[in-house]
C-alpha positions in Angstrom: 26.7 -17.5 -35.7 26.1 -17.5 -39.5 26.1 -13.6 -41.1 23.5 -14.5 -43.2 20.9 -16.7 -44.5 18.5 -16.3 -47.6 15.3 -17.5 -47.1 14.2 -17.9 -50.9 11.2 -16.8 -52.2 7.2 -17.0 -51.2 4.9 -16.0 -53.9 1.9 -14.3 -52.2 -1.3 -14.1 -53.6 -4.7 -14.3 -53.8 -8.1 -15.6 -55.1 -10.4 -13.4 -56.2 -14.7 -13.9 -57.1 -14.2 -13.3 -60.5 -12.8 -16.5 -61.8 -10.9 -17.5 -59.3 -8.3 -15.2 -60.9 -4.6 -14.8 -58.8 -3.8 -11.3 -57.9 -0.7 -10.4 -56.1 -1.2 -9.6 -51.9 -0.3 -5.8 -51.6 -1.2 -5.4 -47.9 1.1 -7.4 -45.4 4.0 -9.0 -44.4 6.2 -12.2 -44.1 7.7 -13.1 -40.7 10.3 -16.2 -39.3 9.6 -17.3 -36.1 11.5 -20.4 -34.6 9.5 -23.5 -33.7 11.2 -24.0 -30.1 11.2 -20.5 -29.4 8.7 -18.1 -31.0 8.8 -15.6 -28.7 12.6 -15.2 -29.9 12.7 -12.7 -32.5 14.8 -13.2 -35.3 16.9 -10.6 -37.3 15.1 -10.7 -40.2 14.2 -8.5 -43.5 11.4 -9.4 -45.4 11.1 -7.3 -49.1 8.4 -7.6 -51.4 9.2 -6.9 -55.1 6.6 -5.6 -57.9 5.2 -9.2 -58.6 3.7 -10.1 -54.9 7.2 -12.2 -54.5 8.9 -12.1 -51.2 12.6 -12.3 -50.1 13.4 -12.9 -46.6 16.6 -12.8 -45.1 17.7 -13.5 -42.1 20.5 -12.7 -39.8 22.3 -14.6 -37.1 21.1 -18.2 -37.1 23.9 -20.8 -34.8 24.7 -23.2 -37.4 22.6 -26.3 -37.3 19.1 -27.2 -37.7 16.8 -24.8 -38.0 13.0 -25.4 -37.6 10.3 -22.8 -37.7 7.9 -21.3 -39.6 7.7 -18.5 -42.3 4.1 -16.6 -41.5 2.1 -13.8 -43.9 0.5 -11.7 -41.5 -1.9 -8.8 -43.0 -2.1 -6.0 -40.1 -5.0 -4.6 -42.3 -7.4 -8.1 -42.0 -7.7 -7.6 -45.7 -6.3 -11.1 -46.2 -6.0 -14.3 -43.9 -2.9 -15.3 -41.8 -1.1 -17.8 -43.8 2.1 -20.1 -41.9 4.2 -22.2 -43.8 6.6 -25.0 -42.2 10.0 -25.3 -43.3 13.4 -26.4 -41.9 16.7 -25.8 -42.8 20.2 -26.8 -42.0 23.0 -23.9 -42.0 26.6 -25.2 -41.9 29.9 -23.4 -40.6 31.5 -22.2 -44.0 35.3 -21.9 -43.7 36.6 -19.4 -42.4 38.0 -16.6 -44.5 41.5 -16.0 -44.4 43.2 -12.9 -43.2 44.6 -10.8 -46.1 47.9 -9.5 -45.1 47.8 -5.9 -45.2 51.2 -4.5 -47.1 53.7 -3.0 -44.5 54.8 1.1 -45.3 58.1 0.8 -47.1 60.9 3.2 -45.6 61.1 6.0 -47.4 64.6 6.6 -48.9 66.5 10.0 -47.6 66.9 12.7 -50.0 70.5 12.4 -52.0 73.0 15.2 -51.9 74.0 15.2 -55.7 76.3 18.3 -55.1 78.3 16.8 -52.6 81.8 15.9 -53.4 82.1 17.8 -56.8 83.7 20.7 -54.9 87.5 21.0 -53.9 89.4 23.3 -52.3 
């Protein structure tokens, strides 16, 4: 399993009467769902930012080919469920290597500076 895979960006918007302007979606949501399983639900994060632009990331993908869809889904019925196919393929990165961790050097015992300077 991959930690992590970025899903770029969707723009979401939407026509309007008045001269076919584009205004950003503010009601809604982006989902993945897998094309062999959609029931399967996906560790996901969507985040919209100021401009209507999401960012979807998603969490523990098997390396391989991916195929699926990303999906706007507006709870509110304001605006009308949009699916976009895409496919993807996530490869194994290396593996990191283990930092060594530096070992607790002995600490040295306390020196007598005294002894030996007295004689009887």
């Amino acid at each position: 399993m991959l930690p992590s895979t970025y899903i770029g960006a969707m723009n979401s918007s939407a026509r309007t009467g008045k001269g076919n302007q584009i205004l950003p979606v503010v009601t809604g949501t982006v989902a993945f769902k897998l094309a062999d399983n959609p029931a399967f639900r996906v560790n996901q994060t969507p985040v919209r930012d100021a401009a209507g632009v999401w960012t979807l990331r998603l969490r523990d993908l098997p390396a391989g080919i991916t195929i699926g869809s990303v999906i706007y889904v507006d709870q509110t019925n304001t605006h009308a469920r949009s699916e976009q196919q895409i496919s993807f393929t996530l490869i194994q990165g290396p593996e990191p290597t283990p930092t060594p961790t530096p070992s607790p050097k002995p600490v040295p015992r306390p020196v007598d500076t005294c002894k030996g300077q007295i004689k009887n």
